[in-house]
Structures are given as structure tokens and as C-alpha cells.
NUBAMI-757089 format. One line per field, with one value per residue: residue number from 1; z negated, x negated, y negated of N, C-alpha, C, O in turn. Coordinates in Angstrom, 1 decimal. Each point is the difference from the previous one (the first is absolute). Example, Ala and Ser with C-alpha at 12.3 -4.5 7.8 and 13.67 -1.06 7.14 Angstrom:
<sites>
resi <- c(1 2)
npz <- c(-7.8 1.4)
npx <- c(-13.2 1.4)
npy <- c(5.7 -1.1)
capz <- c(0.0 0.0)
capx <- c(0.9 -0.9)
capy <- c(-1.2 -1.1)
cpz <- c(0.0 -0.8)
cpx <- c(-0.9 0.8)
cpy <- c(-1.2 -1.1)
opz <- c(-0.7 -0.1)
opx <- c(-1.0 -0.5)
opy <- c(0.0 -1.1)
</sites>
This chain:
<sites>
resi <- c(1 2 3 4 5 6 7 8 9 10 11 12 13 14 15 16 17 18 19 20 21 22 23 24 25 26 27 28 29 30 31 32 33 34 35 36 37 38 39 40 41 42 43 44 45 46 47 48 49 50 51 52 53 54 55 56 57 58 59 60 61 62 63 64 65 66 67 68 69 70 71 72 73 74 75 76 77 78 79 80 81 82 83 84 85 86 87 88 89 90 91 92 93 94 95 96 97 98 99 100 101 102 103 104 105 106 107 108 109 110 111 112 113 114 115 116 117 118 119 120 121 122 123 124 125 126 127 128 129 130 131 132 133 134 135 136 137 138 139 140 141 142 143 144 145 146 147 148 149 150 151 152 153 154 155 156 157 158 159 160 161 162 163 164 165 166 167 168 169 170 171 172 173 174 175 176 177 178 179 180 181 182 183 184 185 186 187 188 189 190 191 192 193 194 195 196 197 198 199 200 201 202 203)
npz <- c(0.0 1.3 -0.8 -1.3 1.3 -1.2 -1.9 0.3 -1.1 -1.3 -1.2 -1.1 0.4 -2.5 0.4 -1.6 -1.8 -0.7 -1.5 -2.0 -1.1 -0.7 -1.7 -1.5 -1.1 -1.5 -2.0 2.4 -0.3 -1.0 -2.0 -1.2 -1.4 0.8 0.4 1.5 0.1 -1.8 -0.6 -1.6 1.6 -2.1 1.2 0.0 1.9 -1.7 -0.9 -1.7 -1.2 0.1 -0.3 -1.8 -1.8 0.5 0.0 -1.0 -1.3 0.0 -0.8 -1.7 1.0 -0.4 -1.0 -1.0 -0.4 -1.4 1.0 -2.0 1.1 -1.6 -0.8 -0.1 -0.1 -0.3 -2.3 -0.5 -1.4 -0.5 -2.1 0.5 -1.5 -0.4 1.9 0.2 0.8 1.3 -1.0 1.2 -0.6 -2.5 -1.6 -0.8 -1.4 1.7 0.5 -0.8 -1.4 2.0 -0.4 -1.6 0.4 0.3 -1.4 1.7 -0.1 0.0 0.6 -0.6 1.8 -0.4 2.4 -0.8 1.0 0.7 1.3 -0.5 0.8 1.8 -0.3 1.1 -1.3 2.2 -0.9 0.4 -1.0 -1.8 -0.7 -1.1 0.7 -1.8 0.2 -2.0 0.0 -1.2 0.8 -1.2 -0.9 -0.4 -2.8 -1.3 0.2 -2.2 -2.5 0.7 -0.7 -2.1 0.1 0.9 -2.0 -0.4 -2.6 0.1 1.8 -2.1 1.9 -1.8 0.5 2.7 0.8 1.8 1.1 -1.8 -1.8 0.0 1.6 -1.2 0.4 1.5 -0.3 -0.9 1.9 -0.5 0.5 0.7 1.0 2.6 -0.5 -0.3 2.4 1.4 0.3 -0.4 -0.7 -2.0 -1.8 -1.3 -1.1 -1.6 -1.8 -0.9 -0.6 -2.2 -1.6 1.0 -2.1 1.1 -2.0 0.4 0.9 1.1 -0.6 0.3 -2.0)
npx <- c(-0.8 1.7 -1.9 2.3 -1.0 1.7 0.3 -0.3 -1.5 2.1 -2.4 2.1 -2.3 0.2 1.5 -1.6 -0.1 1.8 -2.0 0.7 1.7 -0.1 -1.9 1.3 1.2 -1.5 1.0 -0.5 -1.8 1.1 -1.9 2.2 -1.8 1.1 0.8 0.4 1.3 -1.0 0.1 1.0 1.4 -0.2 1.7 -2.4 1.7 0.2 1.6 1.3 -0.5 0.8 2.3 1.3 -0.5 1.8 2.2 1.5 -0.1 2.3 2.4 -0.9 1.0 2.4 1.3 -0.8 1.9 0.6 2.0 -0.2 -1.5 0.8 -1.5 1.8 -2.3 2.0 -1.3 2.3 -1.2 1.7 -0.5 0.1 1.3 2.1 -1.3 -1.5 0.8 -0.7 -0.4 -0.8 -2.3 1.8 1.3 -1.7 0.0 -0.3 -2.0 -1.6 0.5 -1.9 -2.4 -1.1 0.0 -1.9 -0.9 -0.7 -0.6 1.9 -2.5 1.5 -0.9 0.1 0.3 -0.1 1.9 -1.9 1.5 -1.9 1.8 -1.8 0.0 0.6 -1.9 -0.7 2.7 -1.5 2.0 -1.4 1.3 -1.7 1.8 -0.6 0.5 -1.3 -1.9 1.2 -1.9 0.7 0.5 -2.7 -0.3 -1.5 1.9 1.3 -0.1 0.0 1.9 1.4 -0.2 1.6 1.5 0.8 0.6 -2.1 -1.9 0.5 0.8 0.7 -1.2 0.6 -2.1 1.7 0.3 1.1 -0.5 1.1 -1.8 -1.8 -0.7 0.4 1.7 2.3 -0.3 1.2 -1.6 1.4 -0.6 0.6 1.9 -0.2 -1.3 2.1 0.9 2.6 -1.8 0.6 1.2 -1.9 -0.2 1.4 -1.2 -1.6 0.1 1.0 -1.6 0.4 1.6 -1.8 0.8 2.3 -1.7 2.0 -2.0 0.0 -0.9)
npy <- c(1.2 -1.1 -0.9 -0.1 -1.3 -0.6 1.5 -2.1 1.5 -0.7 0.9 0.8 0.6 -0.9 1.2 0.3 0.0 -1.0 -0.8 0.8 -1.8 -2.0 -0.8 0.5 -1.6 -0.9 -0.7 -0.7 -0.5 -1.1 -0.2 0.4 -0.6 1.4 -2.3 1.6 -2.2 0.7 -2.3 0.1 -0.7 -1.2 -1.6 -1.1 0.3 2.1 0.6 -1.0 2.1 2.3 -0.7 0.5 1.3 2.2 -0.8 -0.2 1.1 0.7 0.1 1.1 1.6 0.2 -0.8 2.1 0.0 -1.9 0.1 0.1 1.4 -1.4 1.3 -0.5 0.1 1.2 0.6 0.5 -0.5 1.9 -1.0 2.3 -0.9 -0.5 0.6 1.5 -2.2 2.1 -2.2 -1.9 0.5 -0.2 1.1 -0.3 -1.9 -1.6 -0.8 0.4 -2.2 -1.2 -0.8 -1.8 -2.7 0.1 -0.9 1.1 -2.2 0.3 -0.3 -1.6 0.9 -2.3 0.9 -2.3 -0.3 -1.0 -0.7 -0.4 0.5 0.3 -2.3 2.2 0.3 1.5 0.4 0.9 -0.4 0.2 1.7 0.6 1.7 -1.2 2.2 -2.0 1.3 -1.6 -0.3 1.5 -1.9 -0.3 0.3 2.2 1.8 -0.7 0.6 2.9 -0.6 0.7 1.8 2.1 -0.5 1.8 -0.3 -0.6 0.7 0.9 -0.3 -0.9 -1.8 -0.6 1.8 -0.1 -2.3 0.5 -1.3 -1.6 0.2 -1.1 -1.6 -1.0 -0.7 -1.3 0.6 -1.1 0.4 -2.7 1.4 0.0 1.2 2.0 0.3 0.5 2.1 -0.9 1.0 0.6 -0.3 0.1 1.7 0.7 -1.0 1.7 1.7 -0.6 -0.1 2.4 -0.1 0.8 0.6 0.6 0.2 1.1 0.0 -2.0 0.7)
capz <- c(0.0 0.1 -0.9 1.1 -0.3 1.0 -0.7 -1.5 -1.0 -1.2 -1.2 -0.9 -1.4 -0.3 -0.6 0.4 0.1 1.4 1.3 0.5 0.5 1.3 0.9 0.2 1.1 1.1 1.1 -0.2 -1.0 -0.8 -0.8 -0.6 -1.7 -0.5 -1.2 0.0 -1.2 0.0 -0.3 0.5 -1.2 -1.3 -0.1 1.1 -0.3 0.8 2.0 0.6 -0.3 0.9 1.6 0.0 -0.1 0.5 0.8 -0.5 0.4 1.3 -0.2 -0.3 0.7 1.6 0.1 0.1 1.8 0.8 1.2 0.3 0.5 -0.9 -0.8 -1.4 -1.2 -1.9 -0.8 -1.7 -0.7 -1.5 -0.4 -0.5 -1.0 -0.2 0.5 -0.2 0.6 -0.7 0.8 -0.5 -1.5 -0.1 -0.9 -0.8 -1.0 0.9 1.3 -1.1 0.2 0.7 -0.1 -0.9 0.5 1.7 0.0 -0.4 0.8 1.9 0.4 1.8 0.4 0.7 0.0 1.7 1.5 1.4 1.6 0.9 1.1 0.2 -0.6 -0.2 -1.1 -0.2 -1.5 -1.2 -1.2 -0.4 -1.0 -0.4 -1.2 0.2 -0.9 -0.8 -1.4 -1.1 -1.3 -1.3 0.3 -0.9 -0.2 0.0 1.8 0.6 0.0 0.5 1.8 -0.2 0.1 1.1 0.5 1.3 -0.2 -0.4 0.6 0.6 -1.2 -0.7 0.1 0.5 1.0 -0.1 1.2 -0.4 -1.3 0.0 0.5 -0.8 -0.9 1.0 0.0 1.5 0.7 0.8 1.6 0.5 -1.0 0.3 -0.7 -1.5 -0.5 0.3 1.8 0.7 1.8 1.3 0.4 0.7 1.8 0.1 -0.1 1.2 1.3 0.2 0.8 1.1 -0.6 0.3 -0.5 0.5 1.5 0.7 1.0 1.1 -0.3)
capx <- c(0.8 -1.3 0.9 0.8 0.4 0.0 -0.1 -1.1 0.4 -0.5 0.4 0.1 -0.2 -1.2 -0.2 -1.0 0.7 0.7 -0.4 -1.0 0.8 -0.1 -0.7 0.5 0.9 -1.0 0.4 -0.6 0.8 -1.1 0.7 0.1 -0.1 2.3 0.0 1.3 0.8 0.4 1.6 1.4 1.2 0.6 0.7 -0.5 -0.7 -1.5 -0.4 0.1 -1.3 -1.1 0.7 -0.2 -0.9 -0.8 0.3 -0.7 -1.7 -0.8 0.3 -0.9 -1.2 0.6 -1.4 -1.5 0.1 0.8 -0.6 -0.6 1.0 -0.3 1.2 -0.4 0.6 -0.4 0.8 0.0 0.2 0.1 0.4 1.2 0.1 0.9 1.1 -0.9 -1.2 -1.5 -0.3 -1.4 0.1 -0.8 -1.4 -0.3 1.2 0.9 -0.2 0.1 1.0 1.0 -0.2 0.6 1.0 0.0 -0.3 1.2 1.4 0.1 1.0 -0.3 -0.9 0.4 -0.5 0.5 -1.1 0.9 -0.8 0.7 -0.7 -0.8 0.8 1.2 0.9 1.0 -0.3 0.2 -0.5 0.5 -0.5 -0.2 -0.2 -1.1 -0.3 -1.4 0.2 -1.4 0.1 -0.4 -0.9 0.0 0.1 -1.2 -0.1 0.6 -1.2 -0.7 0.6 -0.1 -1.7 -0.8 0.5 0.9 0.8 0.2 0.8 0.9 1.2 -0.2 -1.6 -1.0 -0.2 0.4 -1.3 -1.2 -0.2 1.8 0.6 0.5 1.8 1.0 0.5 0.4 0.8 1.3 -0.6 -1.4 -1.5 -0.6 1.3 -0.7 -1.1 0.6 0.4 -0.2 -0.5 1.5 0.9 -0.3 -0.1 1.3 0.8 -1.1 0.4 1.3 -0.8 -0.5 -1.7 0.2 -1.0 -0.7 0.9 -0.6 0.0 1.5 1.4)
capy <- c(-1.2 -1.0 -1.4 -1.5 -1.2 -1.3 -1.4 0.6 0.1 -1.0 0.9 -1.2 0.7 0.0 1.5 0.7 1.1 -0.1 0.2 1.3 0.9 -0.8 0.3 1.4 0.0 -0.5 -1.5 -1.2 -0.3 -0.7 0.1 -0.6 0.2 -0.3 -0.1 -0.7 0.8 1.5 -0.1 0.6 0.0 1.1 1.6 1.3 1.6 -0.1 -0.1 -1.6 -1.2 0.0 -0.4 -1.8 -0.5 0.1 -1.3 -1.4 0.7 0.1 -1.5 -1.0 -0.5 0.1 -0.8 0.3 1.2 -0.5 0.4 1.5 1.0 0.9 0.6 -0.3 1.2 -0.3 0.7 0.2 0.9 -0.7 1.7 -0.3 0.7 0.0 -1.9 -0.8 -0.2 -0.4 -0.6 0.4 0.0 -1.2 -0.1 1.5 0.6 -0.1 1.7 1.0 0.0 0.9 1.5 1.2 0.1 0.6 1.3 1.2 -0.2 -0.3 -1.3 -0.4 -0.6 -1.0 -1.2 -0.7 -0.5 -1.2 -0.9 -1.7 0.0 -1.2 -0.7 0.1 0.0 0.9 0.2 1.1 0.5 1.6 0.7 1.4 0.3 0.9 0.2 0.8 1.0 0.3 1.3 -0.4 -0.7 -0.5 -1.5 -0.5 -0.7 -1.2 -0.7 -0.6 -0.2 -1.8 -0.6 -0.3 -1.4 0.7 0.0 -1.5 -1.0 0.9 0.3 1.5 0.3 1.1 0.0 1.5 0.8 -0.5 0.5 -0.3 1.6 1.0 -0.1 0.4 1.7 0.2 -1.1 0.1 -1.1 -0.1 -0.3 -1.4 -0.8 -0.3 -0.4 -1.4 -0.6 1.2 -0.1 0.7 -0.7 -1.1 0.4 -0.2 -1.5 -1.4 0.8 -0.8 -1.4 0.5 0.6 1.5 0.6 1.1 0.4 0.8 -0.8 0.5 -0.2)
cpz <- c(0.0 -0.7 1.5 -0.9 0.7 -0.6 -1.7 -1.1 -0.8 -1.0 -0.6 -1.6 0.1 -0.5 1.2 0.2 1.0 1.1 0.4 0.5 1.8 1.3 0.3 1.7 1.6 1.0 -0.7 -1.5 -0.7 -1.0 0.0 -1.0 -0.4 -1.7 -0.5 -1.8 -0.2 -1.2 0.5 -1.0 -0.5 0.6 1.6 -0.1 0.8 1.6 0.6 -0.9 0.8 1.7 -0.5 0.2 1.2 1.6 -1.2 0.2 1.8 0.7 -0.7 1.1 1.2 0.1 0.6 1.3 0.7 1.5 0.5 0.5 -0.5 -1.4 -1.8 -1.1 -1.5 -0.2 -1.2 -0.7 -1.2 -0.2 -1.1 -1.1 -0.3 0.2 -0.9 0.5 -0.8 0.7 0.1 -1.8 0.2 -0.3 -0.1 -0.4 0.6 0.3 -1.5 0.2 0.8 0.7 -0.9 0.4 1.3 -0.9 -0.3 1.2 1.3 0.3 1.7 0.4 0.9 1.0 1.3 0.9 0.5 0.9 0.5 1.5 0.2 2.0 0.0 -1.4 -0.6 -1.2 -0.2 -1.4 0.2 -1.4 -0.1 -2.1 -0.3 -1.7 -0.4 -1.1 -0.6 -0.7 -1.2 -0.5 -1.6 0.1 1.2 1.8 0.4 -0.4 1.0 1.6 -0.2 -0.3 1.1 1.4 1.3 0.0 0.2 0.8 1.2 -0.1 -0.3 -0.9 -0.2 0.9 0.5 0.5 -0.9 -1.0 -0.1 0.3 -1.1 -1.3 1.0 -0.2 2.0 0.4 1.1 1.2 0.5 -1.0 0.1 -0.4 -1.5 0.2 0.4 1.3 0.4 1.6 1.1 -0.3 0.5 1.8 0.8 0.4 1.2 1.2 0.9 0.8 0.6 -0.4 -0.1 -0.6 0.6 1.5 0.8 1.7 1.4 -0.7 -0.3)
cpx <- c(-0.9 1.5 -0.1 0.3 -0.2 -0.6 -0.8 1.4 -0.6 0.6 0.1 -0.1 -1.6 -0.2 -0.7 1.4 0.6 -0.7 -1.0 1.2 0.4 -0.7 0.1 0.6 -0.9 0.6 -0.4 0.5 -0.9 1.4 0.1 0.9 1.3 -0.9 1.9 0.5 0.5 0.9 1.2 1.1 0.2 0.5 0.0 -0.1 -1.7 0.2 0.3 -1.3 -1.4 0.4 -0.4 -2.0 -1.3 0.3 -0.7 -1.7 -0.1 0.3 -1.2 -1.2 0.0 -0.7 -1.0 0.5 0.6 -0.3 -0.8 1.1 -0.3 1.1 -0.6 0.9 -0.2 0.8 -0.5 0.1 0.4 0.3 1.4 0.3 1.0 0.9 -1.1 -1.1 -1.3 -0.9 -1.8 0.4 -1.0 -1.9 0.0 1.1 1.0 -0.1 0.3 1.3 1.4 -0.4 1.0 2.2 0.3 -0.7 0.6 1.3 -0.2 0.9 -0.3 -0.6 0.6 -0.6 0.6 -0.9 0.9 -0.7 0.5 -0.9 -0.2 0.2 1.5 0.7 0.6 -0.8 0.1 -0.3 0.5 -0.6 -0.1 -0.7 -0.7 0.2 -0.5 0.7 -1.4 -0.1 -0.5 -1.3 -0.4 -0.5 -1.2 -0.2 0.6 -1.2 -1.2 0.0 -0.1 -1.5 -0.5 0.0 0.5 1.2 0.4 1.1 1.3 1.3 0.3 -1.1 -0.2 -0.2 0.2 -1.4 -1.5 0.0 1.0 0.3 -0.2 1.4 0.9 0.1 0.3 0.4 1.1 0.5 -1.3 -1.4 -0.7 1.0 -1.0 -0.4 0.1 -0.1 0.4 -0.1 1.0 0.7 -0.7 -0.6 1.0 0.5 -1.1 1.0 0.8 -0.7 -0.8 -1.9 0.7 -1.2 -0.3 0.9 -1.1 -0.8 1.1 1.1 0.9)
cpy <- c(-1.3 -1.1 -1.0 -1.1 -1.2 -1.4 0.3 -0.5 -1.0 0.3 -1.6 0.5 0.1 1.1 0.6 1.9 -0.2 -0.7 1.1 1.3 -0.2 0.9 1.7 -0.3 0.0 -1.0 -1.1 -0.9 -1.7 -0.6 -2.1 -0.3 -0.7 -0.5 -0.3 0.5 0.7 0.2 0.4 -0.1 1.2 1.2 0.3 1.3 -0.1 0.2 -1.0 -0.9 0.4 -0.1 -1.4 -0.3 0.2 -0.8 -0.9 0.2 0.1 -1.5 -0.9 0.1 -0.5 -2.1 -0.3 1.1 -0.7 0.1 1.5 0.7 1.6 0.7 -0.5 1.4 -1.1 1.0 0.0 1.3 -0.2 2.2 -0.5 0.9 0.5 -1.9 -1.3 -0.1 -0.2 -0.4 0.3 -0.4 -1.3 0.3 1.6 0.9 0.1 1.3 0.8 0.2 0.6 1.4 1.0 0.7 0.9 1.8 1.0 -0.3 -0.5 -1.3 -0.3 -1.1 -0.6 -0.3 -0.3 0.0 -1.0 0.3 -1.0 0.2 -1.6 0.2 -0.4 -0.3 1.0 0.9 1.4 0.6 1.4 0.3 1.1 0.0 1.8 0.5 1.0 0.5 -0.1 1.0 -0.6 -0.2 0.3 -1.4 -0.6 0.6 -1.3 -0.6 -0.4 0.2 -1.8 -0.3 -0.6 -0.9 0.1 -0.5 -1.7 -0.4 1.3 0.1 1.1 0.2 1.4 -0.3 1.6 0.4 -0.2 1.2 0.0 1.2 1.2 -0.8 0.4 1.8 0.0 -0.6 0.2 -1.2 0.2 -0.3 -1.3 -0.8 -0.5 -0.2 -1.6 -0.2 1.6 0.1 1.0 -1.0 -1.2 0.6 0.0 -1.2 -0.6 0.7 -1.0 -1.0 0.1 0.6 1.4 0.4 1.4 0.0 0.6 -0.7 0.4 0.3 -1.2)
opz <- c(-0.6 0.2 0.9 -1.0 0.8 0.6 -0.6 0.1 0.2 -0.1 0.3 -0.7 1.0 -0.6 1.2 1.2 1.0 1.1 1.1 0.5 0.8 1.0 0.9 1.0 1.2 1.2 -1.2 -0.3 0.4 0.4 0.4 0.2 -0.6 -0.7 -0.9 -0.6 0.9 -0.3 1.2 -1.2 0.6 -0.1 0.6 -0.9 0.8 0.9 1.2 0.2 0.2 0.8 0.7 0.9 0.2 0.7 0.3 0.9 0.6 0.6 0.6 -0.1 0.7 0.7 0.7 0.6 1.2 0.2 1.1 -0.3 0.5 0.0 -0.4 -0.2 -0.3 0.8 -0.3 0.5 -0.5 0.8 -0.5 0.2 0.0 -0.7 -0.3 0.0 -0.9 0.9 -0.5 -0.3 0.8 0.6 0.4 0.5 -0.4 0.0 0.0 0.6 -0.4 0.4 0.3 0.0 0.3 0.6 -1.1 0.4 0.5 -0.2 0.8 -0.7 0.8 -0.5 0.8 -0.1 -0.1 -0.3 0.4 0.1 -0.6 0.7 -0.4 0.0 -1.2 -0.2 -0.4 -0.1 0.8 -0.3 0.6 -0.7 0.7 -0.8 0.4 -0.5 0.3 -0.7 0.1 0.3 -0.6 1.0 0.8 0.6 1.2 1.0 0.1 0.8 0.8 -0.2 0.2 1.1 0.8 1.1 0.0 -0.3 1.2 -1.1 0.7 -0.7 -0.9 0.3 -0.7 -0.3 0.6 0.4 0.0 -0.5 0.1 -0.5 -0.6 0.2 0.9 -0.8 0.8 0.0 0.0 -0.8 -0.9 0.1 -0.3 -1.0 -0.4 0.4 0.3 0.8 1.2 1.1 0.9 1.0 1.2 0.9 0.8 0.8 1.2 1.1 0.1 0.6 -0.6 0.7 0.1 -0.1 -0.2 0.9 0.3 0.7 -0.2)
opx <- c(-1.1 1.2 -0.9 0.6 -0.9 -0.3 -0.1 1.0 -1.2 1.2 -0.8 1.0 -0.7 -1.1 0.4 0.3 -0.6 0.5 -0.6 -0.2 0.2 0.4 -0.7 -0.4 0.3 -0.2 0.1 1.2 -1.1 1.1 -0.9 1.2 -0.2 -0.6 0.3 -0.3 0.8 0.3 -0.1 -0.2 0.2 -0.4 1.0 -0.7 -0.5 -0.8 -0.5 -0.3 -0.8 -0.9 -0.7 -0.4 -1.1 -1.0 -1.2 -0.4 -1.1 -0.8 -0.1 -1.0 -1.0 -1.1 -0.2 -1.0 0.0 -1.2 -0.1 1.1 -0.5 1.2 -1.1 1.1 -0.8 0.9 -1.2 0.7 -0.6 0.3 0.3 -0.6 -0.7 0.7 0.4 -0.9 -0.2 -0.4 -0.4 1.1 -0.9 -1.0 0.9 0.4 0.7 0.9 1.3 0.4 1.0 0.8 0.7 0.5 1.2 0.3 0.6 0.7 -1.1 1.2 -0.7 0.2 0.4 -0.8 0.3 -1.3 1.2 -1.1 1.1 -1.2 0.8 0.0 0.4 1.2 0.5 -1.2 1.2 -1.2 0.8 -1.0 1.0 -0.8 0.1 -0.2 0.1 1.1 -1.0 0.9 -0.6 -0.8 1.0 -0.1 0.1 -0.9 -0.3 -0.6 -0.5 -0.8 -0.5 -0.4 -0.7 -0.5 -0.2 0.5 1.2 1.1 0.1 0.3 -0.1 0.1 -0.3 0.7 -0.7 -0.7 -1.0 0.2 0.1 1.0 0.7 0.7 0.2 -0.9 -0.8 0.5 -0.5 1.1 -0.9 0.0 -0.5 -0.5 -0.2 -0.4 -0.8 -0.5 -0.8 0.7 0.0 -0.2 0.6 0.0 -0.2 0.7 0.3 0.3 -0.1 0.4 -0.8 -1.0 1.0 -1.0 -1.1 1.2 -1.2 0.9 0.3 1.1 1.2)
opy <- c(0.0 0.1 -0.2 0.2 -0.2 -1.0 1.0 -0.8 -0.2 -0.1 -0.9 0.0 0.3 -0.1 0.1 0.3 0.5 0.0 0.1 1.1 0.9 0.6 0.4 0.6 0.4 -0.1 -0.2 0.0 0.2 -0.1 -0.8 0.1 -1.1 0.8 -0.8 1.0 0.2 1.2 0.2 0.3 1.0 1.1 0.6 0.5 -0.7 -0.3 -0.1 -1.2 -0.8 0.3 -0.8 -0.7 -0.7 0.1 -0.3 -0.7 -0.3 -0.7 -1.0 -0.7 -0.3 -0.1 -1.0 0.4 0.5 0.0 0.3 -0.3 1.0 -0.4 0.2 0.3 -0.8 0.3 -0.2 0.8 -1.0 0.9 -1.1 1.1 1.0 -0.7 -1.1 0.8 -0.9 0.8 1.0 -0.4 -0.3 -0.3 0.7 1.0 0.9 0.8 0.1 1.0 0.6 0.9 1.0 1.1 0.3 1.0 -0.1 0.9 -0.4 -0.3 0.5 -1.0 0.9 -0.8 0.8 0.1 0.0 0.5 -0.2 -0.2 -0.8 1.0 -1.0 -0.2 -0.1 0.2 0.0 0.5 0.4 -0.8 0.4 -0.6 1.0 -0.9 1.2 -0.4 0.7 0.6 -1.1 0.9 0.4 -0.7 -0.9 -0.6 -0.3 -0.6 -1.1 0.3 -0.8 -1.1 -0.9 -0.1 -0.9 -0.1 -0.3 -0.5 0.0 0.2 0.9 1.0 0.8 -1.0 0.8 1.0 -0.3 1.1 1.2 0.5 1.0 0.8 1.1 0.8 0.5 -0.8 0.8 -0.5 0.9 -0.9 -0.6 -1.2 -1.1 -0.6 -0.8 -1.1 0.9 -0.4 0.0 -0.6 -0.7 -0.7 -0.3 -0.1 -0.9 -0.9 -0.1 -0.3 -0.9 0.2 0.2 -0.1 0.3 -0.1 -0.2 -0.2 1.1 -0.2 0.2)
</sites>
């Protein structure tokens, strides 16, 4: 199979993770850094705060692409608990905190995608949800996973693709959904705007 595309991609996310998930796809891509607000009203479900945030992130760069004929990706990720969003942790105690809450039990992993294609305007969001089973954790493995400073800037504070992979029992989705870009429904959504990550040459 040889990759088709017509146009580069603009990742609107400073996460080194989704841009190394990106490049799985092998299409053209260069990143720029969505400082957009990542606020949302009280009684969002989680799938209208990572649809809302991950358009607002790909909407804060459109600016700086103005005129490009090009596709803008942003998405969000938030994990979820029994209807509680757990977001990155503030401090230490934070991650303890909601480690200790996630172990032994299964919660879901949130994350959106947009495309704003360039320069038509034209918009798609979508979400996939993805759910983990921690296995039980003692005090002194949350201690020293939280040592290793994997957890800081994560939500959930884990990372699945890192040291994060031995807390996880199993999971039930997509795998690149938790690590924060799932790459089948975003192949899906570039398709719409004439980026064909896999096609057959002549078909």
C-alpha cells in the first residue's frame, strides 16, 4: 500500500505524544502549539468538553495558517471515573490521590479530534472512548511511579505507553485513544478532506 495525500497536516498540540502518534501515519505534517482555554461549563458531559476543546485548540491556530491549503488537527483527552473528570494533577499529592482512586477499577478515557480543513473552512469533530482497568496498586508502587515524574503532566497521571503500562490490567478500545490521538478515527476524518492515509495505487 503506498499513502495519498493532497495537502499537509497542522497538529495544533504541543504534546510531543501526539506528535509522535502523527508521524505513525507517515503524512506530511508540522506542528503548531494551540495555547487555547481549556475551561468548559460545570455541567459538560465529557464528550462535549473534549468536542468543545479539541475545535477550540485547532480554532486557536487557524491565524498563524491563515491562507495555507492545508488541514488543522487539535484534540483533547480528559479520563473519566464514575462521571468525574480527572484532569493532569496539580502537585504530587494530586497524582497519589487519583492514582489511588483509579486502582483496582475501570474508568474511560475521553479524547476528541477536529479538522478545520484550510482554506474552505470546512469542520469535523468526532470522539472515541476507550476503557482501562487498573489493577491494584500498593501504597509504595503509586509512590514510586509518582517518583518518576511520568505522572505530572498526564490526565489521569498516567502515561499507558510508558511505566503507566505496568498499572493497567486491560483495556477495551482503542490503545492510541489513551495515549491521546486515536489514529483510526482520525484516518477516517482526514479522508473526508482528501488525505487517504492508506489507498491502493489506481484504486
Amino acid at each position: 500500500m503506498e499513502t495519498e495525500y493532497s495537502r499537509p497536516i497542522i497538529l495544533a498540540s504541543g504534546s510531543p505524544r501526539r506528535r509522535e502518534l502523527l508521524a505513525i501515519l507517515d503524512v506530511p505534517f508540522r506542528v503548531l502549539s494551540s495555547d487555547a482555554d481549556e475551561s468548559t461549563p460545570e455541567g459538560y458531559t465529557p464528550e462535549m468538553i473534549v468536542r468543545t476543546l479539541a475545535l477550540r485548540k485547532a480554532e486557536a491556530v487557524l491565524p498563524a495558517a491563515a491562507g495555507e491549503d492545508a488541514v488543522i488537527v487539535g484534540s483533547d483527552t480528559i479520563v473519566v471515573l464514575d462521571g468525574r473528570v480527572l484532569g493532569k494533577p496539580a502537585d504530587e499529592a494530586d497524582s497519589r490521590a487519583t492514582l489511588a482512586l483509579l486502582q483496582g477499577r475501570t474508568h474511560q478515557v475521553y479524547t476528541g479530534v477536529a479538522c478545520i480543513g484550510l482554506p474552505d473552512g470546512k469542520v469535523a469533530v468526532d470522539h472515541r472512548i476507550t476503557s482501562v482497568t487498573m489493577r491494584s496498586l500498593s501504597d509504595s508502587e503509586i509512590s514510586a511511579y509518582i517518583a518518576t515524574g511520568e505522572p505530572a503532566d498526564k490526565a489521569g497521571s498516567y502515561g499507558i505507553q510508558g511505566l503507566g503500562a505496568t498499572l493497567v490490567d486491560r483495556i477495551d478500545g482503542c490503545y492510541y485513544n489513551v495515549v491521546g490521538l486515536p489514529l483510526s478515527l482520525l484516518s477516517g476524518m482526514l479522508s473526508e478532506f482528501g488525505i487517504h492515509v492508506l489507498k491502493r495505487q489506481g484504486m
